[in-house]
N, C-alpha and C positions, 0 to 999 in steps of 0.2 A: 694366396687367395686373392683374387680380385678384389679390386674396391668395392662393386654393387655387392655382390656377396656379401662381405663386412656389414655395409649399412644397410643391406637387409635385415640379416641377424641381428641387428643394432636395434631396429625401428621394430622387428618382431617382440625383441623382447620386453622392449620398451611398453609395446600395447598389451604383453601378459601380466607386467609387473603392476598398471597402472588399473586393471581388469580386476583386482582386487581387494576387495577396499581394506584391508586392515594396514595396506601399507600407505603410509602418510605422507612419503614424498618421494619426487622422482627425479634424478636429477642428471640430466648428459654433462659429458664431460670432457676436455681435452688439456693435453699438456705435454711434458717432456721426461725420457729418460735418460737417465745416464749409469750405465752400465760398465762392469769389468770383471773378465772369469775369472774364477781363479784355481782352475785346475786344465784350462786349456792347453792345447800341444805350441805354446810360445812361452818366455819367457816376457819378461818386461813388459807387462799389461799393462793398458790405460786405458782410461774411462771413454767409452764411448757413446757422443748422445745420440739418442732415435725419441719416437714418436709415441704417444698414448693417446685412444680415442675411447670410447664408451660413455655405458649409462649404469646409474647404480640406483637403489631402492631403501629406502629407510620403514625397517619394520619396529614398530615401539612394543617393545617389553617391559618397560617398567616409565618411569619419569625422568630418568638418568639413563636408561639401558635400551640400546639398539641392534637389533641384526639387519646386516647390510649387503643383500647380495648384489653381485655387478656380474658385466659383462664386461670384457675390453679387448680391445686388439690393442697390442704393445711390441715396441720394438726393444732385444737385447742383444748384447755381443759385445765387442771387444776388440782393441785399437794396438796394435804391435808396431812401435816403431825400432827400424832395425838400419845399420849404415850397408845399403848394398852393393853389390858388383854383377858385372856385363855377363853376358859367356865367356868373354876372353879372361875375366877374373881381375877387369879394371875396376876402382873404386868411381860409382854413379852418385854417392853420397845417401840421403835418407831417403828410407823407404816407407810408407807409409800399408799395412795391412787393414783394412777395415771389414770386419764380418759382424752379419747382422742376422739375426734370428727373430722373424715373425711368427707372432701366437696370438690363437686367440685363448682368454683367457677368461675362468670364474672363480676369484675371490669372493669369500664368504669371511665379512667383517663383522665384529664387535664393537661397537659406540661409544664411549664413556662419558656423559656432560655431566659434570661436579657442579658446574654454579650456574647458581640459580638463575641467570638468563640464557641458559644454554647456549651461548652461542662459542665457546670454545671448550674441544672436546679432545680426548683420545681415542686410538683404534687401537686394533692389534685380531689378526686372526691369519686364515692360511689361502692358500691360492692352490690351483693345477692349472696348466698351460699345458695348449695343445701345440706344438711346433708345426704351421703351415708351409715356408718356406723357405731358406735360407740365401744369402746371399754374398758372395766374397769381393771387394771390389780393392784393389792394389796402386797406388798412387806412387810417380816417382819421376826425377827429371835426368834427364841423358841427355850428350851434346847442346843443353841448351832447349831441349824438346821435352814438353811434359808430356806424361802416359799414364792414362787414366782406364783399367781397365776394368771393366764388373760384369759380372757372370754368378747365373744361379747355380748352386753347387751343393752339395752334401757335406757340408765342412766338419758337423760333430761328429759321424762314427759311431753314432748313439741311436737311442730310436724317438720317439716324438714328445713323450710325458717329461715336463716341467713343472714344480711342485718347492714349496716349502713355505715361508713364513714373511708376515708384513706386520710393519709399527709404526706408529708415526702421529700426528695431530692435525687438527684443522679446526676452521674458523668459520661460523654461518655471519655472512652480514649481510642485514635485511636491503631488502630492492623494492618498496611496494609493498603494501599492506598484508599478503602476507607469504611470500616468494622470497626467495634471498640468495645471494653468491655466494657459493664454497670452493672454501682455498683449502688443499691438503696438501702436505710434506710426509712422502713414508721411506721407509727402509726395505727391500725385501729380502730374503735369504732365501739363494736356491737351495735345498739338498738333491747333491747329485748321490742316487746309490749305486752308481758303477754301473759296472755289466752293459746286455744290450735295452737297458727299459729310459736312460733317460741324457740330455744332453748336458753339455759342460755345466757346472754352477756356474753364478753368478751373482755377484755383490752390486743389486741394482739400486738408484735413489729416484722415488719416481714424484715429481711435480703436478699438480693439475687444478684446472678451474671450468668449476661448469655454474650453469644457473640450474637453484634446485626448485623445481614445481609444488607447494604445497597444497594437500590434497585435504587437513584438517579443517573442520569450519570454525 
């Protein structure tokens, strides 16, 4: 998907989330994944990092309890290092696979602040990803010559739905009377259910920091 794209839907939904007042804060966000399949058609997977962009929404249910829906474009996929050979069947030494799967995505989080200054919390709830584009790029040196080639491709075999579960923790630290930075650490778990509805899993770790707007007086 294009970039203006992305940050259309970004900034659209940014202005519907913020259109209602029962949600108290609003927060963009960016940072990093690092991701690895673990039912893909390689063996010896390695983590691979990509990119995380969005914005998420704090709806308060209780004093300690929150639902958090987001928006995000996120990068996953999967890093296969393997020792190659030429066409003639000479040893080229390592080969470098990198495929990478763009989604846009909508987790719907759970909040947990136990103490009493809320500023460090737990999550945990589920996600669907939509599979926008993917891409295969192959890295590797011959005679002394690196080759670096990438090309968009159909690499899962699968169809576009990505889905399953996120855990993790974070931290509000105030910026200004009364705005504050969130750091979050999560986990996520794909469930792949086979067949033709959804792409390889994936055992992604995702990082991120946004400034969160509060909308409370």
């Amino acid at each position: 998907m294009p970039e203006q794209k992305v940050s259309f839907l970004l900034l659209f939904t940014s202005f519907c989330l913020v259109s209602f007042g029962q949600f108290t804060t609003i927060t963009p966000k960016a940072g990093s994944t690092f991701s690895k399949a673990r039912n893909f058609i390689f063996e010896r997977e390695h983590f691979k990092p990509g990119i995380l962009i969005g914005v998420e929404a704090d709806y308060k249910l209780s004093s300690k309890l929150l639902l958090q829906p987001e928006l995000v474009f996120e990068q996953k996929g999967t890093l296969q290092k393997v020792e190659g050979v030429n066409e003639n069947g000479h040893p080229i030494g390592a080969v470098k696979g990198f495929y990478t799967c763009n989604y846009i995505g909508i987790p719907l989080i759970l909040k947990y602040k136990p103490f009493a200054k809320n500023q460090i919390y737990f999550l945990g709830g589920g996600y669907a990803n939509f599979l926008v584009s993917e891409i295969r790029r192959v890295k590797y040196t011959e005679a002394g010559e690196t080759h670096d080639d990438k090309e968009n491709t159909d690499i899962s075999g699968y169809g576009r739905w990505d889905a399953g579960f996120q855990a993790g923790a974070g931290i509000d630290i105030p910026a200004g009377k009364k705005n504050f930075i969130r750091i979050e650490a999560r986990y996520a778990f794909a469930i792949n259910l086979g067949g033709s509805t959804m792409p390889p899993a994936t055992d992604t770790f995702l990082l991120s920091a946004g400034y969160a707007f509060n909308f409370m007086k």
